[in-house]
C-alpha positions in Angstrom: 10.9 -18.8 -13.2 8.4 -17.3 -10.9 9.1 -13.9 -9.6 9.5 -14.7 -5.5 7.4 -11.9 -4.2 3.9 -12.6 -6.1 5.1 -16.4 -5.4 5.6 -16.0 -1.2 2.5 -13.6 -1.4 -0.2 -16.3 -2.7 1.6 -19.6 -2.3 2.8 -18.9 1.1 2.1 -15.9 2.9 -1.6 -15.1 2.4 -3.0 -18.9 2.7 -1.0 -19.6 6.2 -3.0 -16.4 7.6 -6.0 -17.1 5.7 -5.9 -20.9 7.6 -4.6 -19.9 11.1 -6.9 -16.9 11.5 -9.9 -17.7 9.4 -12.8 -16.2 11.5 -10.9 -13.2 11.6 -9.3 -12.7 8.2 -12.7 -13.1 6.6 -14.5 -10.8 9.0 -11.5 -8.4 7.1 -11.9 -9.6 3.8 -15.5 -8.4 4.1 -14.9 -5.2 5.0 -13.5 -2.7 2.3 -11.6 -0.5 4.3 -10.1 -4.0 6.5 -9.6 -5.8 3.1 -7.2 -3.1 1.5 -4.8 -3.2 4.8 -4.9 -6.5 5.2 -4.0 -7.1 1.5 -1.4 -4.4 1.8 0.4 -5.7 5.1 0.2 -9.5 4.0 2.1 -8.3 0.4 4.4 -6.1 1.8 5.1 -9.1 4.6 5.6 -11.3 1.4 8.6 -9.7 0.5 10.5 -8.5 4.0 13.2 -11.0 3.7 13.8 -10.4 -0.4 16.4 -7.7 -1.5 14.6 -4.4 -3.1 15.3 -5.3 -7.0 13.2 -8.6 -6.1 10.6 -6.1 -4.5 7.3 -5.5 -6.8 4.3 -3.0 -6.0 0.5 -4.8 -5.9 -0.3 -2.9 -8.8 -3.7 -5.6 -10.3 -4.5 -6.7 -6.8 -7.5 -6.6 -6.3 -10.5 -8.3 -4.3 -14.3 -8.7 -5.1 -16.8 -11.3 -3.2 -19.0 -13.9 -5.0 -21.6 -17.0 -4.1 -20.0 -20.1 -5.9 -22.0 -22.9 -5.3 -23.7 -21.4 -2.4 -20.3 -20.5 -1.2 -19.2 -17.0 -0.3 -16.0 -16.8 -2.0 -13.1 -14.2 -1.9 -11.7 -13.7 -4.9 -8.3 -12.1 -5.8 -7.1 -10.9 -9.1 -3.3 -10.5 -8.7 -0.6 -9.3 -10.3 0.0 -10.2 -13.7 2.0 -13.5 -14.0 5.2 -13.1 -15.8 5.8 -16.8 -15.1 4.9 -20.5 -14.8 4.2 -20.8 -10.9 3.0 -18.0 -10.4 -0.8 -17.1 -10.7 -3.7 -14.6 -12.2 -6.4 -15.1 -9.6 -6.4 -16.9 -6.4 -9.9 -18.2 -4.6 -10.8 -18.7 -0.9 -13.8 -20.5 -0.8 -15.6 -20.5 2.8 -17.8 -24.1 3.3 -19.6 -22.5 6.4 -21.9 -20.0 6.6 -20.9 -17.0 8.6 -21.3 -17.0 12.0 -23.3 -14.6 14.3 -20.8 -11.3 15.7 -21.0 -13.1 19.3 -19.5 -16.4 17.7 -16.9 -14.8 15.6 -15.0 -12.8 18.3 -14.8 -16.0 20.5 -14.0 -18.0 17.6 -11.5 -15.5 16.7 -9.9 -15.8 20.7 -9.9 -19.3 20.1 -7.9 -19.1 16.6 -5.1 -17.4 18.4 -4.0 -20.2 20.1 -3.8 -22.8 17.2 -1.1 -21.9 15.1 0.0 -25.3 13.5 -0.7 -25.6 9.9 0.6 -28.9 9.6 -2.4 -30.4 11.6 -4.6 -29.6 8.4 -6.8 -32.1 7.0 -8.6 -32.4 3.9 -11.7 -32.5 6.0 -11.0 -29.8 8.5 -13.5 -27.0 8.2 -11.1 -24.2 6.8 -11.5 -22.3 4.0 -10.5 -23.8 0.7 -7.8 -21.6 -1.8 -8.3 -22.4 -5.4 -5.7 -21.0 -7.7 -5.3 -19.9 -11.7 -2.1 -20.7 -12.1 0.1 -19.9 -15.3 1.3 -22.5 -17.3 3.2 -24.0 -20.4 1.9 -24.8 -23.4 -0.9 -24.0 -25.2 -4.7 -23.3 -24.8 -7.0 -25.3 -26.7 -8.8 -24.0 -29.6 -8.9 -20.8 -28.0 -7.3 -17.1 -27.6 -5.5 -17.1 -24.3 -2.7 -18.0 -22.1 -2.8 -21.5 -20.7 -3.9 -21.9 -16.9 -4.4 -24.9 -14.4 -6.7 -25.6 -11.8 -4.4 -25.5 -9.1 -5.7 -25.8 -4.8 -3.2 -25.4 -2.0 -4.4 -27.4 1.3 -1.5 -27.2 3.6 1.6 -28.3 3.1 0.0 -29.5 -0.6 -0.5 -28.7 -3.9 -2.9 -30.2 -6.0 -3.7 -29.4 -9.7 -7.3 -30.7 -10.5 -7.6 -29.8 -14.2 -6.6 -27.2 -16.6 -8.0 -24.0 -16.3 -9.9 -21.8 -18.3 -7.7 -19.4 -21.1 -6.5 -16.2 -18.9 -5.9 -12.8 -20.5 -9.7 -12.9 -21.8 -13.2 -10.8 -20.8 -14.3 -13.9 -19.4 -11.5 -15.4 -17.6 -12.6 -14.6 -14.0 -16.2 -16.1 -14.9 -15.1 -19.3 -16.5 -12.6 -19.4 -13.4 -16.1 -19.4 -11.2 -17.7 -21.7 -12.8 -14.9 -23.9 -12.8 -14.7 -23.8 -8.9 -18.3 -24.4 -8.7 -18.5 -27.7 -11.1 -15.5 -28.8 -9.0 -17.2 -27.8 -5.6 -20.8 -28.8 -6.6 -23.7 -27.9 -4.4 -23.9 -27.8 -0.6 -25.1 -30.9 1.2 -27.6 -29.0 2.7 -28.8 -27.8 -1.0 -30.1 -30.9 -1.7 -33.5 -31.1 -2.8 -35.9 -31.9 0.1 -37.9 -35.1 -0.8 -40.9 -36.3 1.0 -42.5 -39.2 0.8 -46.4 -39.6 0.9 -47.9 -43.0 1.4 -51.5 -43.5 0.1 
């Protein structure tokens, strides 16, 4: 069973703030200093309402920024998982580019007063948050703990495929790659073709 305060922290907690605020919270996310609070205050929120014994420290978290498929992409490592349901690295994956400092703050005035996350769409410009999440069984042919593919939008859960073996050097890479073959390129990556009539 999955321990609640990892679980509230990534399936609950940090993706409601990442969607109601996202101008802001990636403005945080990108700085170091802003990152480590924020991280700090959104775990330590995960687990106000749990009693102390259910209370764990965020000893593994940690957060490191990559392009995946043309995407900038916040990446988490978390907590170990000691349980199905709970998860070894968690993903937000920005579609737009970042906007100019003028935009942001009134984008980020503007976020304040849209709080409902039930309004979300699987269209809506919002960050997308890709999970590898722990799971039964076994991995294929491989050394490993057995992971799915897992994306929260909303109030959903989808699991696209399984996920790459976790507890190995590459697990974090094959988890990036995995993101981007699901992603796939930008529309605005597509090769420019021009046609020349003789």
């Amino acid at each position: 069973m999955a321990r609640p305060h990892p679980y509230h922290f990534v399936y609950t907690v940090l993706p409601q703030l990442v969607w109601r605020r996202p101008a802001a919270v990636r403005r945080e996310l990108a700085d170091p200093l802003l990152a480590r609070e924020l991280l700090l205050y959104v775990w330590d929120k995960a687990a106000e309402s749990l009693p102390p014994r259910e209370r764990m420290p965020p000893r593994g978290l940690h957060l490191s920024w990559h392009r995946v498929a043309g995407r900038a992409t916040a990446l988490l490592q978390l907590p170990l998982p000691q349980a199905t349901g709970e998860a070894h690295l968690a993903a937000i994956v920005y579609e737009q580019p970042e906007a100019d400092p003028h935009e942001q703050s009134r984008v980020a005035d503007e976020e304040d007063d849209d709080d409902d996350l039930s309004l979300i769409g699987p269209g809506d410009d919002l960050p997308r948050f890709f999970l590898l999440e722990a799971t039964l069984g076994r991995s294929p042919d491989e050394a490993g703990t057995p992971t799915m593919l897992g994306e929260l939008r909303g109030e959903h859960h989808h699991h696209h495929a399984a996920g790459p073996p976790a507890g190995r050097p590459d697990t974090t890479g094959r988890f990036l790659q995995a993101l981007a073959d699901l992603l796939g390129p930008l529309p605005d990556d597509v090769p420019f073709m021009r046609i020349v009539r003789g």
